[in-house]
C-alpha positions in Angstrom: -45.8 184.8 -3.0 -48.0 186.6 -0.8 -49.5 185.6 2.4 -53.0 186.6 3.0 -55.9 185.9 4.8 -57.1 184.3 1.1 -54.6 181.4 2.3 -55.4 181.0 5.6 -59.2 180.9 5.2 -58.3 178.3 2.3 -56.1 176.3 4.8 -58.7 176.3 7.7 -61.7 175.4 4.8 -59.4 172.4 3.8 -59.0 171.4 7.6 -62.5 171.3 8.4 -63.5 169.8 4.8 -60.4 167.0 5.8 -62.4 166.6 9.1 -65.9 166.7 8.0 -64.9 164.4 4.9 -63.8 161.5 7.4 -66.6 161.7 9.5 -69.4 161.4 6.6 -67.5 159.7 3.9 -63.9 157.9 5.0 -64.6 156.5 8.8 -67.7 154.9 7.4 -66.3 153.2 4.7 -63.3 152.2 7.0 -65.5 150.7 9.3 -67.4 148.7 6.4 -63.9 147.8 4.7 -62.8 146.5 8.1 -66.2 144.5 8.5 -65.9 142.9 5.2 -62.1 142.3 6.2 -63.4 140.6 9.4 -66.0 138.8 7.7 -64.0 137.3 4.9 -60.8 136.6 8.0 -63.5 134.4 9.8 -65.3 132.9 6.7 -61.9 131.8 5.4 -61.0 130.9 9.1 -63.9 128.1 9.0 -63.0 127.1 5.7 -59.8 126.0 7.1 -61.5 124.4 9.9 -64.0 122.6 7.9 -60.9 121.4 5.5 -59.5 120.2 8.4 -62.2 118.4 10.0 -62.9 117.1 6.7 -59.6 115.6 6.3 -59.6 114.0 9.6 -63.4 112.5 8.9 -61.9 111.3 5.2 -59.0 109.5 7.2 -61.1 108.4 9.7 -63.2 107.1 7.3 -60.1 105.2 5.5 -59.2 103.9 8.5 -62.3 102.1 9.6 -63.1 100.8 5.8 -59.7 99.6 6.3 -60.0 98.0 9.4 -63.7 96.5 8.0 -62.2 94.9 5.3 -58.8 93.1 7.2 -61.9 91.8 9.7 -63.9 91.0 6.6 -60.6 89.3 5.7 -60.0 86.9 8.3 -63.6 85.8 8.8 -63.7 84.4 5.0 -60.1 82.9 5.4 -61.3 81.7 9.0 -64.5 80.4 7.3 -62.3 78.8 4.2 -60.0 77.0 7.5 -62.8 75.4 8.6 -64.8 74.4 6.1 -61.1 73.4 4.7 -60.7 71.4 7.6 -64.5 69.9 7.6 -63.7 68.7 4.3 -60.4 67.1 5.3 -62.5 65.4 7.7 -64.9 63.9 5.8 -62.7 63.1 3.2 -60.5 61.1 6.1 -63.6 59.5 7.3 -65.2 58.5 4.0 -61.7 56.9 3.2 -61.4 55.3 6.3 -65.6 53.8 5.9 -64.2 53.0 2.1 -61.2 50.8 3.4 -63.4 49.3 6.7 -66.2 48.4 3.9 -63.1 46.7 1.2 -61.8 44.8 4.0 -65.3 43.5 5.2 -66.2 42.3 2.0 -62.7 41.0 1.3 -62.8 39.0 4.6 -66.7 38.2 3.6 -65.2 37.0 0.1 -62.8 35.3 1.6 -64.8 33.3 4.0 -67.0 32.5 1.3 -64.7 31.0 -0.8 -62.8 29.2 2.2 -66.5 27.6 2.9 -67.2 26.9 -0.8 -64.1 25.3 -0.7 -64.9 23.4 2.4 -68.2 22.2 0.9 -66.5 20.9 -2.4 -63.8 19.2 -0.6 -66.6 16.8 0.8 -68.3 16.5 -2.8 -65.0 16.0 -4.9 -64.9 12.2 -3.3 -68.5 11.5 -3.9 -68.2 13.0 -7.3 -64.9 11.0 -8.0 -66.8 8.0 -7.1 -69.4 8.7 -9.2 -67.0 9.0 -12.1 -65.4 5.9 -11.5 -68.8 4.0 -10.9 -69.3 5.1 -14.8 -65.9 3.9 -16.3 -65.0 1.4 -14.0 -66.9 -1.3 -11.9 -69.2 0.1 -9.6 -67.5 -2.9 -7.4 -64.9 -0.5 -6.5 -64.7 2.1 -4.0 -62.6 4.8 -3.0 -61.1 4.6 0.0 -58.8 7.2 0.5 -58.6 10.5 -0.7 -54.9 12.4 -0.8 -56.5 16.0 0.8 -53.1 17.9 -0.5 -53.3 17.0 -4.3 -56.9 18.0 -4.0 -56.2 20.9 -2.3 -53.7 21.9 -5.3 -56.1 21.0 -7.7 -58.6 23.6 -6.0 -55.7 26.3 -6.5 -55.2 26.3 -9.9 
C-alpha cells in the first residue's frame, strides 16, 4: 500500500466533513435531543409531584371524611342519649301521675264507701224498725242496736 497525497487529501476532506457535519447536522440535533430529554425529565418530574400532592390531598381527604363522620357519630348517639333519657323521664313521671291518680281515687273510693257506710249505719235501725212495725206490733220499738253484728253484716 502506497502513501500518497490521494490519502492525505482524503484524510483531511474527512476531517473537515467530520467537523462541518457536527456543526450543521449533529450539534443541532444534540441540542434538540437534550431539549426533549430535559423537557420530558421535568414533565415526568411534575408528574411525580402532582402524584404526590394528589396522594396527600386523597388522604387528606380520607381523613377529614373520617373525622366528619365519628363527629356525625356521636352527635346522633348524643342525640339518641338524650332523647333516650327524655323518654325515661316522661315515662317515670307519667308512672308516677298514674300511681298519685290510683291512689287518689282509691282513697276517694274509699272514703266514699266509709261514708256510704256511715249513712246506712243510721238507716239500718230505722229500716229494721220499719220491718218490724210490718210483721210485728208497731207497739214495739227497738231499743238497741248491736253496731258489731251490723258492722259484719255490711262486710259480707
Amino acid at each position: 500500500m502506497e502513501f500518497n497525497g490521494t490519502f492525505i487529501v482524503a484524510f483531511i476532506s474527512f476531517i473537515i466533513f467530520t467537523f462541518i457535519m457536527n456543526i450543521i447536522l449533529y450539534k443541532p440535533i444534540n441540542d434538540i435531543v437534550q431539549k426533549r430529554k430535559k423537557y420530558i425529565d421535568d414533565n415526568y418530574d411534575e408528574a411525580k409531584d402532582n402524584a404526590q400532592k394528589t396522594k396527600t390531598i386523597l388522604e387528606d381527604r380520607k381523613n377529614k371524611l373520617s373525622k366528619a363522620r365519628f363527629e356525625a357519630k356521636e352527635k346522633v348517639d348524643a342525640q339518641v342519649n338524650a332523647a333516650k333519657n327524655k323518654k325515661d323521664e316522661i315515662t317515670k313521671n307519667a308512672k308516677h301521675q298514674a300511681k298519685e291518680s290510683i291512689e287518689a281515687q282509691r282513697l276517694q273510693t274509699l272514703n266514699e264507701s266509709n261514708e256510704a257506710k256511715a249513712a246506712l249505719k243510721g238507716e239500718i235501725k230505722n229500716l229494721a224498725q220499719m220491718i218490724s212495725d210490718k210483721f210485728l206490733n208497731s207497739d214495739e220499738k227497738i231499743a238497741d242496736v248491736d253496731n258489731n253484728l251490723v258492722e259484719k253484716i255490711m262486710q259480707e
